[in-house]
Backbone bond lengths (Angstrom), bond angles and torsions (degrees), N, CA, C in turn:
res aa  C-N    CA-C-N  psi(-1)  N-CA   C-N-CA  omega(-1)  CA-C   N-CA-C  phi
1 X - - - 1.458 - - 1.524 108.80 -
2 X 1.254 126.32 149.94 1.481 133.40 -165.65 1.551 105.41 -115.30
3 X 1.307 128.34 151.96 1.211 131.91 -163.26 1.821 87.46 -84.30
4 X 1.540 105.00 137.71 1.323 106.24 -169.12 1.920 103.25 -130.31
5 X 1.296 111.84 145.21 1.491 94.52 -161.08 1.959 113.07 -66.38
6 X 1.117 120.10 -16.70 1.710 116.49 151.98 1.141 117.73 -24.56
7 X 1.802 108.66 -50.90 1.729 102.34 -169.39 1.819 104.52 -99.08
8 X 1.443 106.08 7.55 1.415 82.71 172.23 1.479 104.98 -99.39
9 X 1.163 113.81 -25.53 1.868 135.62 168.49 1.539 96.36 -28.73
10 X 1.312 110.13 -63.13 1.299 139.97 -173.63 1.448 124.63 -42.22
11 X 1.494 105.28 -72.63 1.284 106.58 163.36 1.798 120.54 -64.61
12 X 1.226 98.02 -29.83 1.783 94.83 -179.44 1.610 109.45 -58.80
13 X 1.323 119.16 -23.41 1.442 138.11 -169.95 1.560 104.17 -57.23
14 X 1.990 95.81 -74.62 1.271 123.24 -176.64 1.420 110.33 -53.35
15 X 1.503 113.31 -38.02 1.705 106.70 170.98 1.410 116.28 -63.31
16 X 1.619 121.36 -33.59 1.488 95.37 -164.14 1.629 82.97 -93.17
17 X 1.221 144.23 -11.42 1.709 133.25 174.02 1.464 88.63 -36.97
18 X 1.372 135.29 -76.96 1.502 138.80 179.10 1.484 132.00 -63.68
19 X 1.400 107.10 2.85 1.615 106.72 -173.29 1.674 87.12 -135.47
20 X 1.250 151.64 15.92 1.492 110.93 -161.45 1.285 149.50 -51.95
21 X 1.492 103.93 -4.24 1.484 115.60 -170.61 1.291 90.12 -82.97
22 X 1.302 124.43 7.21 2.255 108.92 -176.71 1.293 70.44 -106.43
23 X 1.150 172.31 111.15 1.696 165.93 101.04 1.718 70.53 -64.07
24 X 1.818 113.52 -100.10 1.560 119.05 -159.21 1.613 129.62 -20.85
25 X 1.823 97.53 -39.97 1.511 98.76 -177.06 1.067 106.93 -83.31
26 X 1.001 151.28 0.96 1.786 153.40 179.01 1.852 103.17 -125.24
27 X 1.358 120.65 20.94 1.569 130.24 155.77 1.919 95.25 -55.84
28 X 0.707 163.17 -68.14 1.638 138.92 -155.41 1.451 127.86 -80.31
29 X 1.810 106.64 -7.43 1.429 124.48 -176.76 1.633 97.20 -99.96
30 X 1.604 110.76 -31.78 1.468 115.54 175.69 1.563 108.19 -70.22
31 X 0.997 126.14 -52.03 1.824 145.78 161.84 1.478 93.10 -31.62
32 X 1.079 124.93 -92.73 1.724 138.79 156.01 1.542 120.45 16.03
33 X 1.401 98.40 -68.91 1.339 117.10 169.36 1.347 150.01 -63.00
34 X 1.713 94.91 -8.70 1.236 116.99 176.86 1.671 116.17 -108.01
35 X 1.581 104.12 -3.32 1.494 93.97 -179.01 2.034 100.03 -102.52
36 X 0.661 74.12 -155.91 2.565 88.79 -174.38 1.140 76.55 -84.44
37 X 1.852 146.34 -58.32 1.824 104.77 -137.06 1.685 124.18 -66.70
38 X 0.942 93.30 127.93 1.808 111.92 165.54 1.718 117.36 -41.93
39 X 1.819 103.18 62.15 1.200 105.97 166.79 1.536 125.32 -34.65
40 X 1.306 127.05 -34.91 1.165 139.37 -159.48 1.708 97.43 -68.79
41 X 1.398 97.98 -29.85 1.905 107.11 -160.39 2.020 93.57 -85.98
42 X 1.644 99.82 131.90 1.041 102.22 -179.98 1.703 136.24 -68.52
43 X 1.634 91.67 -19.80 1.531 103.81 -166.04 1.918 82.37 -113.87
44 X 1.477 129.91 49.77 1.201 134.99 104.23 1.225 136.80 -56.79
45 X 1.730 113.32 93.28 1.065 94.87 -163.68 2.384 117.76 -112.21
46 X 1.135 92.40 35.03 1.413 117.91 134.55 1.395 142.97 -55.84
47 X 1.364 97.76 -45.90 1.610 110.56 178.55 1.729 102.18 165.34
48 X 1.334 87.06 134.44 1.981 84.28 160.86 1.568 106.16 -150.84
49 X 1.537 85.09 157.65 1.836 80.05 170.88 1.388 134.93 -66.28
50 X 1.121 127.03 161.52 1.984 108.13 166.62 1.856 83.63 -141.11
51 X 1.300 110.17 157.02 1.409 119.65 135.37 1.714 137.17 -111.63
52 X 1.180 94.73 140.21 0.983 109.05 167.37 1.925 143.62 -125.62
53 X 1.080 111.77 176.60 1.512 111.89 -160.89 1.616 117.32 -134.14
54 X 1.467 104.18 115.94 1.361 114.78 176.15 1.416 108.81 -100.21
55 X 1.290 113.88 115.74 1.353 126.68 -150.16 2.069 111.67 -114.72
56 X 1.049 122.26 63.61 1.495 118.23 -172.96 1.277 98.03 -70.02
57 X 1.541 105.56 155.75 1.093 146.08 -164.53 1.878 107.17 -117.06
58 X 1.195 122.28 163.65 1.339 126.56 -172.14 1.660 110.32 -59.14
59 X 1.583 124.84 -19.95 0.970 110.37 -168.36 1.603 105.41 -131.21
60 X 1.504 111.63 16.21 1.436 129.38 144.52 1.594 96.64 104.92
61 X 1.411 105.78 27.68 1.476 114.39 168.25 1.554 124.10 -67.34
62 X 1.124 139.62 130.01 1.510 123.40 153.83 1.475 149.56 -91.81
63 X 1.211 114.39 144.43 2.004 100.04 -150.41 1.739 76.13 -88.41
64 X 1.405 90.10 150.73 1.565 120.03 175.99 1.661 123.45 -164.04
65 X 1.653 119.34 120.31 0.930 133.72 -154.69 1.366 103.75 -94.15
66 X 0.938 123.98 177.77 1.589 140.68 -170.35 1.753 97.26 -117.42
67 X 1.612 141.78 94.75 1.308 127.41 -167.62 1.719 89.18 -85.75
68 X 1.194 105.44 143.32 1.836 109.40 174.97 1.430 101.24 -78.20
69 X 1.369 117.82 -49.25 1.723 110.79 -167.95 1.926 110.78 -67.81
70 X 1.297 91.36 -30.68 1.822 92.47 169.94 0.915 116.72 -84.82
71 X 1.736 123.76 -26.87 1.223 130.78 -174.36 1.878 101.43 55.34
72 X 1.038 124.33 68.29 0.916 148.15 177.74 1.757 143.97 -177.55
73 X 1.286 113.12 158.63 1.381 97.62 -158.19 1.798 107.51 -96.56
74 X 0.998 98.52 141.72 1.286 115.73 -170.84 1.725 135.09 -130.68
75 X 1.417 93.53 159.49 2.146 75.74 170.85 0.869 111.91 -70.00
76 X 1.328 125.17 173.18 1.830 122.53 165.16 1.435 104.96 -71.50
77 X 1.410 128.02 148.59 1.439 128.07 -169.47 1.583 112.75 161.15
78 X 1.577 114.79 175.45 1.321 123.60 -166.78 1.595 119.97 170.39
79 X 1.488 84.81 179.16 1.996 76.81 171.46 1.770 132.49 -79.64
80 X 0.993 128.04 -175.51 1.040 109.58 162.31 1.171 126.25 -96.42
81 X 1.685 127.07 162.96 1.498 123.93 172.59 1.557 92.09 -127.08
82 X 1.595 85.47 165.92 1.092 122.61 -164.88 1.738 118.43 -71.48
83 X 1.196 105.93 2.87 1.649 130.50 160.52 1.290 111.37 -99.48
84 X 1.650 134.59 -10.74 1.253 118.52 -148.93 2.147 86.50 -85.66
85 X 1.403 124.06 139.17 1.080 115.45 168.33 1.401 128.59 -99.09
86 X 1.708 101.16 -11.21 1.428 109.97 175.73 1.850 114.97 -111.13
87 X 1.054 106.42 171.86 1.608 103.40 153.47 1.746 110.00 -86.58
88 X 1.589 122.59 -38.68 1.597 109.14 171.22 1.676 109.69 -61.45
89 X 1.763 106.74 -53.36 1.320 82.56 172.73 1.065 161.20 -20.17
90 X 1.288 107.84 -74.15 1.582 127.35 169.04 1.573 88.35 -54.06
91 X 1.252 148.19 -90.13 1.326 130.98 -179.76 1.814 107.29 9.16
92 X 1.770 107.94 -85.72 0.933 117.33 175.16 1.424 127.00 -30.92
93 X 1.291 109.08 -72.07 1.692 112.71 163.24 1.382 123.18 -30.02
94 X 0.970 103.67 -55.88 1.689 100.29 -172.97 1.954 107.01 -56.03
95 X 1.636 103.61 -49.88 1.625 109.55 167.29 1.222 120.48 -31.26
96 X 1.685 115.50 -55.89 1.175 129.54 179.72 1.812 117.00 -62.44
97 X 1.356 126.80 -47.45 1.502 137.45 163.35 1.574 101.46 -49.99
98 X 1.367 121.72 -71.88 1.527 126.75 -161.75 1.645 100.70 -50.51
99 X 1.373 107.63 -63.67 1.326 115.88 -170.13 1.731 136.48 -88.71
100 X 1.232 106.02 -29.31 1.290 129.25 166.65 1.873 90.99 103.30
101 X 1.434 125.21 7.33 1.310 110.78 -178.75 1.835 111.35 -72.21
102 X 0.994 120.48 136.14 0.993 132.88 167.27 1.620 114.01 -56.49
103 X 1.290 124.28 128.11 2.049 122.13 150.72 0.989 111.41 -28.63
104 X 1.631 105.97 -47.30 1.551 97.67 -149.56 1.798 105.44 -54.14
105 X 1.567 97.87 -41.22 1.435 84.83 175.37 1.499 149.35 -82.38
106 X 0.789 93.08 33.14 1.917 105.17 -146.63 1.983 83.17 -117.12
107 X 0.990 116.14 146.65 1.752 129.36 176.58 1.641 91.26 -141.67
108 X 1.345 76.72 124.13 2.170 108.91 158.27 1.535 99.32 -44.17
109 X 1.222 122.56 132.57 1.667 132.74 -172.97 1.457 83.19 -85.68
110 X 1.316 102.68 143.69 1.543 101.76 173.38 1.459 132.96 -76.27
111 X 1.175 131.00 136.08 1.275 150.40 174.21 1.620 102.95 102.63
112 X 1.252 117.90 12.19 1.091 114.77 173.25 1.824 116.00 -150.90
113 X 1.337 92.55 51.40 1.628 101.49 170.30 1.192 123.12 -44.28
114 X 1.551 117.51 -57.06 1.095 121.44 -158.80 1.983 110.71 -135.38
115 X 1.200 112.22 10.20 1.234 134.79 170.90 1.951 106.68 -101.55
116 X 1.421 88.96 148.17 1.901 86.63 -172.56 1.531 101.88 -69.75
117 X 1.205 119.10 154.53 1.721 128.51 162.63 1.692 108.56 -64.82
118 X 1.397 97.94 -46.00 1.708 122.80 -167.33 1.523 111.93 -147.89
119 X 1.452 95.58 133.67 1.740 89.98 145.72 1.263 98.93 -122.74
120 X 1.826 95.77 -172.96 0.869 100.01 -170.70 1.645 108.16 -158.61
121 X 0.996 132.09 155.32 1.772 123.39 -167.10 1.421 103.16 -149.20
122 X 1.424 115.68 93.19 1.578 113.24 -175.26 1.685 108.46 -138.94
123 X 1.091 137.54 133.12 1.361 158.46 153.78 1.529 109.81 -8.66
124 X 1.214 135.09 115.14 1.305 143.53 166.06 2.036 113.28 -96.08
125 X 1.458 111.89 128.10 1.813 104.19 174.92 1.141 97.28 -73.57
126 X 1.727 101.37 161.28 1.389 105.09 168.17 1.385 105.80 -84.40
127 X 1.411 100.28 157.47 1.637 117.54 -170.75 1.557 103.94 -114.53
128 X 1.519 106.56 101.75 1.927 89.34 -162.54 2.219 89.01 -85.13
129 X 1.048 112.03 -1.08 1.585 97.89 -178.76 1.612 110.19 -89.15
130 X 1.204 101.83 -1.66 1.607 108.75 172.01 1.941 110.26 -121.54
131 X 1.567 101.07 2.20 1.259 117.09 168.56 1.718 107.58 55.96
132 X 1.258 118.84 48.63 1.334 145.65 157.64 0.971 131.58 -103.49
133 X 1.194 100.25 134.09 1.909 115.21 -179.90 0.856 134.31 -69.65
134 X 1.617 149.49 139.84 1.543 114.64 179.87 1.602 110.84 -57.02
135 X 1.448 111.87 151.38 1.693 101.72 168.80 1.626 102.30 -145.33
136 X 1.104 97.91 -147.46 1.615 102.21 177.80 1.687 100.20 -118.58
137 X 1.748 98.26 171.88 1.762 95.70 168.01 1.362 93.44 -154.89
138 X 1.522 119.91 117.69 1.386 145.22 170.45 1.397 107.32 -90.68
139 X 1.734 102.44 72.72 1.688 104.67 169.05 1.380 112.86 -93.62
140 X 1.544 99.93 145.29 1.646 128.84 -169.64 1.203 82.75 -121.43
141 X 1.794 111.85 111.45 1.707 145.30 175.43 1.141 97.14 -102.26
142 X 1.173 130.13 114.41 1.759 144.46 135.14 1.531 105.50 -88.21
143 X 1.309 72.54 150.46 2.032 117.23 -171.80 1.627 102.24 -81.71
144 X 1.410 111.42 148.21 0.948 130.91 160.03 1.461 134.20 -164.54
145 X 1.429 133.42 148.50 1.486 128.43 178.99 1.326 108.61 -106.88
146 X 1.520 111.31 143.55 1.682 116.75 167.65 1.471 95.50 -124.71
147 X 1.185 99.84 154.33 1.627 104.56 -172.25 1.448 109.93 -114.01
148 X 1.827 108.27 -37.52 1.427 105.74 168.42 1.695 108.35 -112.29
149 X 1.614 136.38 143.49 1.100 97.60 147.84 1.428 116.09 -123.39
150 X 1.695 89.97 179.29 1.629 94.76 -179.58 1.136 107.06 -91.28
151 X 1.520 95.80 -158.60 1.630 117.04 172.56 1.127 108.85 -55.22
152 X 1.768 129.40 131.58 1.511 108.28 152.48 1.044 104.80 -116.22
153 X 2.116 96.04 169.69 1.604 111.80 -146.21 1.348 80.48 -135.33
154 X 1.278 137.23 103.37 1.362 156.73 168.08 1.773 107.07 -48.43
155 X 1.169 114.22 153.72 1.572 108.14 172.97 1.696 85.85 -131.91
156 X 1.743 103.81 116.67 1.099 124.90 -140.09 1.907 88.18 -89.14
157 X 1.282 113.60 -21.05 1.563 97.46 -174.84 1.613 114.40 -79.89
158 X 0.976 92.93 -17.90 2.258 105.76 -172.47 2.013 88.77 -97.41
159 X 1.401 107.70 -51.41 1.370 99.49 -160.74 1.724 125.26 -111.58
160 X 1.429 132.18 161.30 1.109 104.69 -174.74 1.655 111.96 -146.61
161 X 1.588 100.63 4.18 1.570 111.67 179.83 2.067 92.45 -166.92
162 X 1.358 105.54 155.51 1.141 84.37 166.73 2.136 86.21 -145.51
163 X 1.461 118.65 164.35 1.172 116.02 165.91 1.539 112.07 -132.91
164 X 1.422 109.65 164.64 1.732 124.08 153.90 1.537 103.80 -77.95
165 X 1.213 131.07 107.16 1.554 142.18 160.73 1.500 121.84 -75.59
166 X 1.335 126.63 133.29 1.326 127.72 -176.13 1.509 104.26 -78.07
167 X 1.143 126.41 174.30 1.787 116.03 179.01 1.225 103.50 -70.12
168 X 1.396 113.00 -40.37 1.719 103.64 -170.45 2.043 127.98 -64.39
169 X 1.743 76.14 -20.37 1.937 78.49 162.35 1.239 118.23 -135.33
170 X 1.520 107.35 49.65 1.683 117.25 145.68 1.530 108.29 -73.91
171 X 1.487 111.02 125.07 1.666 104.50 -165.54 1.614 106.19 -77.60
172 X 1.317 123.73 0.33 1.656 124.18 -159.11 1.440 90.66 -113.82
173 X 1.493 93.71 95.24 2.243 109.17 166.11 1.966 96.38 -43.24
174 X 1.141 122.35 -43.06 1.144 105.41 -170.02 1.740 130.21 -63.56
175 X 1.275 89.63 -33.42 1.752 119.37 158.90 1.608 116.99 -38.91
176 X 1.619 86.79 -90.15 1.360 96.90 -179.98 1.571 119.75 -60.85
177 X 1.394 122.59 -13.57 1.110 109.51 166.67 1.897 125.14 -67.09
178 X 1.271 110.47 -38.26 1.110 139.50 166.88 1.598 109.49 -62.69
179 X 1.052 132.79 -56.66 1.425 124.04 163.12 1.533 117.44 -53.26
180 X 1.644 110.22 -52.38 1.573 88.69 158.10 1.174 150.56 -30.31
181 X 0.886 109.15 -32.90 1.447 134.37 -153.51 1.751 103.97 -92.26
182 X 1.460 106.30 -55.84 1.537 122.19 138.97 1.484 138.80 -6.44
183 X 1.550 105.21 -62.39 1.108 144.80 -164.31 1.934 97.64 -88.44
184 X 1.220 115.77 -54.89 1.774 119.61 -160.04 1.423 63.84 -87.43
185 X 1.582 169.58 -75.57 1.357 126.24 -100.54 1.999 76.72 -99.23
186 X 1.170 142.60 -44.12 1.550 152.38 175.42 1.794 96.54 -15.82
């Protein structure tokens, strides 16, 4: 089954049920949602979805990759394909490609299995060597805990370093605000 815009409708719903004061910061993915384009489709270049994955670690670290084309550090994450059947999934997947971590290990942070942790609505350059436009990317970040990890196995064309980040230098205020929050209720 293919991620179909119902279930991204869907989850955007269930996120602001728990966030409403982001209604304003997610105004162009809400805008988005109301016209025909096929967010789901990547070379929409209006807006599309991506997921992504905030990934803690046993001592409330977060995994974060080095993206080569942004040259910047990032969650693990991406577009969707046309196999992905979930919105966490594909989350997952992409973890698994970037990093070589397996699902199997990764657990839904609680109270938010299947609801986003974060979105997020930020500006992409155009990439004329991949012959892209600038566009937007309305990523839906789910949570997750690993308790042990393994080895990671970088996928050397997307990635080129990846780290465990303390909260205070996760670069996304929206993150770390939300992990705070985490953290004082712990």
């Amino acid at each position: 089954m293919t991620i179909t815009r119902s279930m991204v409708r869907s989850a955007v719903a269930a996120y602001l049920d728990h966030t409403p004061d982001e209604r304003g910061r997610l105004a162009r993915l809400l805008a988005a949602l109301e016209t025909s384009a096929d967010l789901t489709c990547r070379t929409e270049y209006q807006g599309h979805v991506t997921c992504g994955a905030v990934v803690l670690d046993s001592g409330g670290q977060v995994l974060h990759i080095h993206h080569n084309a942004l040259d910047r550090w990032l969650l693990p994450g991406g577009h969707l394909e046309s196999s992905d059947e979930s919105l966490p999934g594909a989350a997952l997947r992409e973890v698994g490609e970037e990093t070589g971590i397996a699902a199997s290990l990764l657990t839904p942070l609680d109270g938010v299995e299947t609801v986003p942790f974060d979105v997020d609505v930020h500006p992409i350059p155009a990439n004329p060597a991949k012959d892209e436009a600038a566009h937007w990317h309305f990523d839906l970040r789910y949570a997750f805990r690993i308790d042990s990890v393994p080895e990671v196995r970088l996928q050397p064309e997307e990635v080129s370093r990846f780290g465990w980040l303390d909260l205070e230098s996760v670069p996304s205020p929206q993150i770390r605000a939300k992990l705070g929050q985490i953290a004082r209720r712990a």
